[in-house]
C-alpha positions in Angstrom: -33.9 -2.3 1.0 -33.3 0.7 2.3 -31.4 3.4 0.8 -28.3 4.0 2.1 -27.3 7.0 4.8 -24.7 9.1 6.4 -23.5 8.9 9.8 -25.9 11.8 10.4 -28.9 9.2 9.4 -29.9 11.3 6.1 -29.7 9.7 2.4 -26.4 9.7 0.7 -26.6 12.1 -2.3 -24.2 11.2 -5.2 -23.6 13.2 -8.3 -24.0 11.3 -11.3 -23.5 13.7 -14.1 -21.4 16.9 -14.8 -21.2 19.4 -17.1 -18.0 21.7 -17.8 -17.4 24.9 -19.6 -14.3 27.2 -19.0 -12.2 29.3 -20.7 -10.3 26.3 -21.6 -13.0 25.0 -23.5 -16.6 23.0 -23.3 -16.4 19.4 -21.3 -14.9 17.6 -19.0 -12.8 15.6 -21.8 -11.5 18.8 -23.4 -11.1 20.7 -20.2 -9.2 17.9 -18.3 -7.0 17.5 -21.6 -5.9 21.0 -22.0 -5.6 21.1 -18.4 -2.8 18.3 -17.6 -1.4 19.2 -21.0 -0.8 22.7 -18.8 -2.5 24.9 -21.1 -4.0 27.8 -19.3 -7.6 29.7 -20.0 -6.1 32.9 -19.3 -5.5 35.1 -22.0 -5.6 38.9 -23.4 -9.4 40.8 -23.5 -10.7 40.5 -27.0 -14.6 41.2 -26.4 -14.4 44.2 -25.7 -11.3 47.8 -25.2 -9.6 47.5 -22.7 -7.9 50.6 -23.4 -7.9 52.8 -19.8 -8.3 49.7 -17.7 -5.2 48.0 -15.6 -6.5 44.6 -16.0 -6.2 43.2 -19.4 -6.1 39.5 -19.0 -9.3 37.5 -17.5 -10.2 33.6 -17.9 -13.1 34.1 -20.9 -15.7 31.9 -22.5 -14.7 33.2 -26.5 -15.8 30.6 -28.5 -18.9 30.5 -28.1 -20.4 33.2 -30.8 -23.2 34.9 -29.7 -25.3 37.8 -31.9 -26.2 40.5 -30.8 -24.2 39.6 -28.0 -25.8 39.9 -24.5 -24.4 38.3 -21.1 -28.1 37.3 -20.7 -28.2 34.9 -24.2 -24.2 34.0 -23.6 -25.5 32.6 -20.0 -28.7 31.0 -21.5 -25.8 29.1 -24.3 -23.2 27.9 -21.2 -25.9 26.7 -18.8 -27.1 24.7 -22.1 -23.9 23.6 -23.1 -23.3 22.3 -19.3 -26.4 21.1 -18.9 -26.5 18.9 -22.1 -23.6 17.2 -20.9 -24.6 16.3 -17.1 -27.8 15.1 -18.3 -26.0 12.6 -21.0 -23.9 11.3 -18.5 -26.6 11.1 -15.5 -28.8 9.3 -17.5 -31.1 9.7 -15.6 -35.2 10.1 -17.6 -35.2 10.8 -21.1 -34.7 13.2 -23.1 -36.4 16.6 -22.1 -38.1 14.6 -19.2 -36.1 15.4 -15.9 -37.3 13.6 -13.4 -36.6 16.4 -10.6 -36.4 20.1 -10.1 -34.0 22.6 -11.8 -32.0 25.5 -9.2 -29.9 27.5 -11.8 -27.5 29.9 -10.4 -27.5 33.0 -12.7 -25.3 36.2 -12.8 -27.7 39.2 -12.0 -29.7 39.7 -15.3 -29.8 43.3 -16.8 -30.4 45.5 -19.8 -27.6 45.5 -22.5 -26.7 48.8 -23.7 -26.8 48.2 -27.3 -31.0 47.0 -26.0 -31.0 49.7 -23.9 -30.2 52.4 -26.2 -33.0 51.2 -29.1 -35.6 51.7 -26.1 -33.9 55.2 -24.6 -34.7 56.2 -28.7 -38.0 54.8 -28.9 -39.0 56.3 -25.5 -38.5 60.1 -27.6 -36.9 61.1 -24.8 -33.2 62.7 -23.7 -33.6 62.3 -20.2 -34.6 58.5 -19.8 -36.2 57.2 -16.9 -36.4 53.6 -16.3 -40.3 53.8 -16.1 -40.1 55.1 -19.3 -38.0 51.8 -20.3 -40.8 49.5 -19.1 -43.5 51.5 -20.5 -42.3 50.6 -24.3 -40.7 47.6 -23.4 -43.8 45.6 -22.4 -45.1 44.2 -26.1 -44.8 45.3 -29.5 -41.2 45.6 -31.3 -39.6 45.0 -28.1 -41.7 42.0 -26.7 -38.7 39.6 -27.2 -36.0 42.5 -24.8 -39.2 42.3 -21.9 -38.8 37.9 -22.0 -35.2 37.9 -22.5 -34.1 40.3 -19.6 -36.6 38.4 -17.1 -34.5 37.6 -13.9 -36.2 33.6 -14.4 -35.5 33.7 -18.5 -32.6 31.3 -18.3 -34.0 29.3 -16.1 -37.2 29.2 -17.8 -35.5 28.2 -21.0 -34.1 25.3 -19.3 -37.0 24.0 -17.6 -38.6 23.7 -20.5 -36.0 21.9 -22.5 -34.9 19.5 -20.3 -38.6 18.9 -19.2 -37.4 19.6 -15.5 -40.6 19.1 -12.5 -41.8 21.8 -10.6 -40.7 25.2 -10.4 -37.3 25.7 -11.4 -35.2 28.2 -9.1 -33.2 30.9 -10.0 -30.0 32.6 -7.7 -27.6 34.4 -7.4 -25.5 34.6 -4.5 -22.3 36.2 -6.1 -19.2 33.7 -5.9 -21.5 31.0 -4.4 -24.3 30.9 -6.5 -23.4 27.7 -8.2 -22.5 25.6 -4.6 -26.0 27.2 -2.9 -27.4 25.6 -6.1 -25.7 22.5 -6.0 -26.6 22.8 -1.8 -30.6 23.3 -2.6 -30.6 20.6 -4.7 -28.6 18.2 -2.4 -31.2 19.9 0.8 -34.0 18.9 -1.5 -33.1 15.3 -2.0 -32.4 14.8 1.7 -35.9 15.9 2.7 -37.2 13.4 0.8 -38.9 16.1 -1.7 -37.4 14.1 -5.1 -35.0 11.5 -5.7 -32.8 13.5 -8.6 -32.2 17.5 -8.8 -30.5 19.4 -11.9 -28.5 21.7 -10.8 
């Protein structure tokens, strides 16, 4: 039998598993609780001063503790988190054996400044250079700072966990990172390239 299509003659792609986290909390269950129960995800800046700034209010992911903290490791723990969950309730392979490809969208990946200033010291320099940043950054004490602040980190993490086929894709397209993800995926399905995609 053949598998079903649109009225533009391609395969119907469905989405068989999600995976939520917001500032209201991790899951669809919790998240669609809090959310008809009217509860709102926006609250008062604790992670950081906000002392000088006009905005003191933003939608933020708090409970989730990360040390040292780093947007790099907290995006690593939420695409986890998510990703746990769609998986379960896909059920699609086993357990770390996806049987597609992974397209992660990812906020741009930099340098912390609490990592940044241990390798501005250890460069024995005032004036630091960014050259000078990847010259003691490449092995040694600082091996783990070179891996973690890799554009493809996350989604190398991932990959490997969830056992995900091919090479995994990273991007990030601003605001529409996570729909051209969603849209590679669904593209990848259509040309016949795999029948499931995590994205």
């Amino acid at each position: 039998m053949a598998a079903p299509r649109d009225k533009f003659g391609r395969p119907i792609v469905v989405v068989t598993g999600m995976g939520v986290v917001t500032s209201l909390g991790a899951g669809k269950a919790d998240n669609w609780k809090k959310l008809t129960a009217g509860e709102s995800g926006i609250r008062t800046i604790t992670r950081f001063p906000t002392d000088g700034l006009k905005t003191t209010m933003a939608g933020t992911v708090d409970f989730v503790p990360i040390e040292p903290f780093s947007s790099t490791e907290l995006s690593e723990r939420l695409a986890n988190i998510a990703t746990e969950e769609a998986v379960a309730q896909a059920a699609i392979g086993s357990k770390g054996d996806f049987p597609g490809p992974l397209f992660l969208a990812v906020a741009p990946v930099e340098v912390e400044w609490p990592q940044r200033l241990e390798l501005g010291r250890a460069t024995g320099q005032t004036d630091i250079d960014y050259d000078a940043l990847l010259r003691v950054s490449g092995g040694g004490r600082f091996k783990s700072y070179h891996r973690r602040f890799l554009f493809g980190s996350v989604e190398d993490y991932l990959a490997e966990k969830f056992g995900t086929k091919g090479s995994p894709i990273s991007l990030s397209t601003a605001c529409a990172s996570g729909a051209t993800a969603i849209q590679l995926g669904v593209e990848a399905i259509r040309r016949g390239e795999t029948d499931a995609a995590l994205c």
